[in-house]
C-alpha positions as CSV (number, residue, x, y, z in Angstrom):
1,X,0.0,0.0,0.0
2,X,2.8,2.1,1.2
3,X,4.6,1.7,-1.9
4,X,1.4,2.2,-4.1
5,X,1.1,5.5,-2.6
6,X,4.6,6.1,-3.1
7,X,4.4,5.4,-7.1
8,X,0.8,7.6,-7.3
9,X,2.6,10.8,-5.4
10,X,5.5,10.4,-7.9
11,X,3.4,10.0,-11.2
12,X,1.4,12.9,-10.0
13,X,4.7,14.8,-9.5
14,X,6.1,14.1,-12.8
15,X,2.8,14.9,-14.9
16,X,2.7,18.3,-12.8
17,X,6.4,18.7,-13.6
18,X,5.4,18.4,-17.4
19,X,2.8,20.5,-17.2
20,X,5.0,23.4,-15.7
21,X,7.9,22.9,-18.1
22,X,5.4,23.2,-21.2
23,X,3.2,25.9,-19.7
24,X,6.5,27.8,-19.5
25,X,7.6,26.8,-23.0
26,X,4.0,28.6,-24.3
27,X,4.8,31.8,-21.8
28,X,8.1,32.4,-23.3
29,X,7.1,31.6,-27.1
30,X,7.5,35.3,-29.1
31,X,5.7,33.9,-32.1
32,X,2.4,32.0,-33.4
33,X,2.8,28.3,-32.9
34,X,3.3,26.7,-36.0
35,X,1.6,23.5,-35.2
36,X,-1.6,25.3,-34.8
37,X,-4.6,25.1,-37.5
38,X,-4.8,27.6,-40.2
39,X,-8.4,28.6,-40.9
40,X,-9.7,28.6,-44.6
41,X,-9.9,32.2,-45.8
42,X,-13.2,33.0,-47.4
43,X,-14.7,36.0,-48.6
44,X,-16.5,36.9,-45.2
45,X,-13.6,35.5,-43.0
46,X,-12.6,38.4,-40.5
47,X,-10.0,37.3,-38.1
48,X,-10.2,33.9,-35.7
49,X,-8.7,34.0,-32.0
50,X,-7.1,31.0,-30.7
51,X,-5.4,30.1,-26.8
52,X,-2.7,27.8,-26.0
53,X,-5.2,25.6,-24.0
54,X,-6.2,23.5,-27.1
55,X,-6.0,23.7,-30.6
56,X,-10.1,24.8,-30.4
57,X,-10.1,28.0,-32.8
58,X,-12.6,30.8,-32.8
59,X,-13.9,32.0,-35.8
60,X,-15.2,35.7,-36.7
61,X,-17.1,36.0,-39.8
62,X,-18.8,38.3,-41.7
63,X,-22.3,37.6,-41.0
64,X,-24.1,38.8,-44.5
65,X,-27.4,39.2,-45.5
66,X,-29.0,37.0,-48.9
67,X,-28.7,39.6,-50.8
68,X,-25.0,39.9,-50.0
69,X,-25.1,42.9,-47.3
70,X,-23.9,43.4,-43.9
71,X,-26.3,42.7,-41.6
72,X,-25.7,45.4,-39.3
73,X,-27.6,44.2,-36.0
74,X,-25.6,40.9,-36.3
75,X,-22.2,42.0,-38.6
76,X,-20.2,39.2,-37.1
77,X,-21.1,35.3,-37.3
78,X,-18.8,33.8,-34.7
79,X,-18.7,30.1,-33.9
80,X,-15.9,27.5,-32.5
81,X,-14.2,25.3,-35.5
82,X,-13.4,21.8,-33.2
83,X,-9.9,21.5,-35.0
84,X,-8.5,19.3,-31.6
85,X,-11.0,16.9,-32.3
86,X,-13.7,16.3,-35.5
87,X,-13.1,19.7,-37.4
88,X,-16.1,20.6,-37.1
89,X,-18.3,24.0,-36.3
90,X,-19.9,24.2,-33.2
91,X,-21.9,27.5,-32.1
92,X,-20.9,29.6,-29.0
93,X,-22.4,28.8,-26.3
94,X,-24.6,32.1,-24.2
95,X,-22.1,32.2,-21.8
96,X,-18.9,31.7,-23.8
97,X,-20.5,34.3,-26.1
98,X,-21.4,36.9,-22.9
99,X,-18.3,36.4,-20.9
100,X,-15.4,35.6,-23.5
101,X,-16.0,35.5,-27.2
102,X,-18.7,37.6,-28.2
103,X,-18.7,41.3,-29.0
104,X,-21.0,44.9,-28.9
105,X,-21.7,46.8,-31.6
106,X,-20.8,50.3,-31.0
107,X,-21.2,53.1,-33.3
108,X,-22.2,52.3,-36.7
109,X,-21.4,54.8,-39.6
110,X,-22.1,54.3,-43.4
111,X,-18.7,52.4,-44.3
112,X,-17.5,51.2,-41.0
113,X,-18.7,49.7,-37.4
114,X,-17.1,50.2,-34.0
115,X,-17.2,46.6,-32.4
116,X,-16.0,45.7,-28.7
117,X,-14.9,42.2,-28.0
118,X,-16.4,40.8,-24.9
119,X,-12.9,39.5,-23.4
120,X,-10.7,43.0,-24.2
121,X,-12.8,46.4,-23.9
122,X,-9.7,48.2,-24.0
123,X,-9.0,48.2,-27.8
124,X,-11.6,48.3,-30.5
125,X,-12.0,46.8,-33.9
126,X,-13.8,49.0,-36.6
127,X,-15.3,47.2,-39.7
128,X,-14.2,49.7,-42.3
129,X,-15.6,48.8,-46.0
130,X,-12.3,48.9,-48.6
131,X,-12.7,48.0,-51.8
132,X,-16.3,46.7,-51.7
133,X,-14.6,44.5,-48.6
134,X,-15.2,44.6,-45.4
135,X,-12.4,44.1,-43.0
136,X,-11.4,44.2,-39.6
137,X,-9.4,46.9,-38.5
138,X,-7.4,47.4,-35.0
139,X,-4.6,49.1,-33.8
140,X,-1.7,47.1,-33.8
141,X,1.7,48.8,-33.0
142,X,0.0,52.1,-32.6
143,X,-0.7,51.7,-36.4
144,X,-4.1,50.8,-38.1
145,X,-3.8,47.4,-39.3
146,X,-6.3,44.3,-40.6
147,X,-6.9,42.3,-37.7
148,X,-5.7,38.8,-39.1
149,X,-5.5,36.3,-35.8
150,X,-5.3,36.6,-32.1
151,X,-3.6,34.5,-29.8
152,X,-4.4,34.4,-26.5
153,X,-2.1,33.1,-23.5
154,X,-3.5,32.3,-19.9
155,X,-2.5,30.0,-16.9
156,X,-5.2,27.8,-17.0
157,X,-4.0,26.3,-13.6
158,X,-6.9,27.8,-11.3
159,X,-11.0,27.6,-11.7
160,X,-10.9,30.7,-14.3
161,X,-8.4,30.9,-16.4
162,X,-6.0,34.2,-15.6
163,X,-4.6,35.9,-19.0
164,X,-1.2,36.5,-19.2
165,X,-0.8,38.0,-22.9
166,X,-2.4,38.4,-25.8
167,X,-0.5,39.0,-29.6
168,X,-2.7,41.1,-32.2
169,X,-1.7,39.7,-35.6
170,X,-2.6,42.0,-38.6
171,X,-1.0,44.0,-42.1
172,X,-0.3,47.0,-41.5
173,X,-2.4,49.5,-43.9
174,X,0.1,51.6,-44.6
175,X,3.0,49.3,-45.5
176,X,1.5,46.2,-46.5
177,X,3.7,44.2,-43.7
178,X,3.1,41.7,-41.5
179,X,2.9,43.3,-37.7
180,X,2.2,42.1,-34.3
181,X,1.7,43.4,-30.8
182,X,2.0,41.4,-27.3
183,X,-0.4,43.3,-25.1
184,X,0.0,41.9,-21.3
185,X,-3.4,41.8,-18.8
């Protein structure tokens, strides 16, 4: 019994010491993780969000009406895309969609919308038309830039996860380059 004990307090040690060495491997990464899912770009994709707690990605659409408008109560159709598991889509649920993942609209002008993420009401995104496009616009860098990705890190050790970083992922308008911001909570 003793030595069953023994062998469980170890094992439990050891996974706990893998855990820590690859949560600090994610703290200290400076760039996107390569091993994570690409999205298919469509016409009305926007940007997607993804954490380093799975490879779960969500997913921020343009949310257009049949005969090709923006619906401007609902601009945005944002959903989960299972890529850890089957692939597939899976709708947010009310409280991941109040609490984390869903967004305001703000101001609304002819050619552009002010929208507020529920998880960061610090910064906003603006969906500026360009082009006969929509696309999502934030300040990344101090710049205005298309919103391309978001990846979010948090300790995921307690009952609610605790963010420790996010990086903005976006082109700059101006220059046409690739630009990203680490923005700590």
């Amino acid at each position: 019994m003793i030595k069953m004990q023994r062998l469980t307090i170890t094992l439990v040690f050891f996974l706990l010491s893998i855990v820590c060495v690859f949560g600090q491997e994610w703290a200290g990464r400076e760039d996107w993780p390569a091993d994570f899912p690409r999205p298919e770009q469509t016409e009305r994709s926007l940007f997607f969000i993804q954490r380093n707690l799975n490879k779960h990605t969500i997913i921020y659409d343009l949310n257009l009406k049949e005969d090709g408008q923006l619906d401007r109560s609902e601009p945005i159709d944002n959903y989960w895309r299972q890529y850890a598991s089957t692939g597939q889509r899976r709708e947010l649920s009310w409280l991941e969609s109040w609490l984390a993942y869903g967004y305001r609209v703000k101001k609304q002008k002819a050619d552009a919308l002010q929208i507020k993420l529920r998880a960061h009401k610090e910064r906003f995104i603006e969906l500026r038309k360009y082009a006969d496009r929509w696309r999502a616009v934030i300040t990344i860098n101090g710049e205005d830039s298309y919103l391309t990705h978001i990846y979010a890190y948090a300790d995921e050790s307690g009952i609610i996860p605790d963010v420790i970083h996010v990086d903005l992922f976006g082109i700059n308008i101006k220059t046409g380059k690739e630009v990203k911001e680490r923005i700590y909570d």
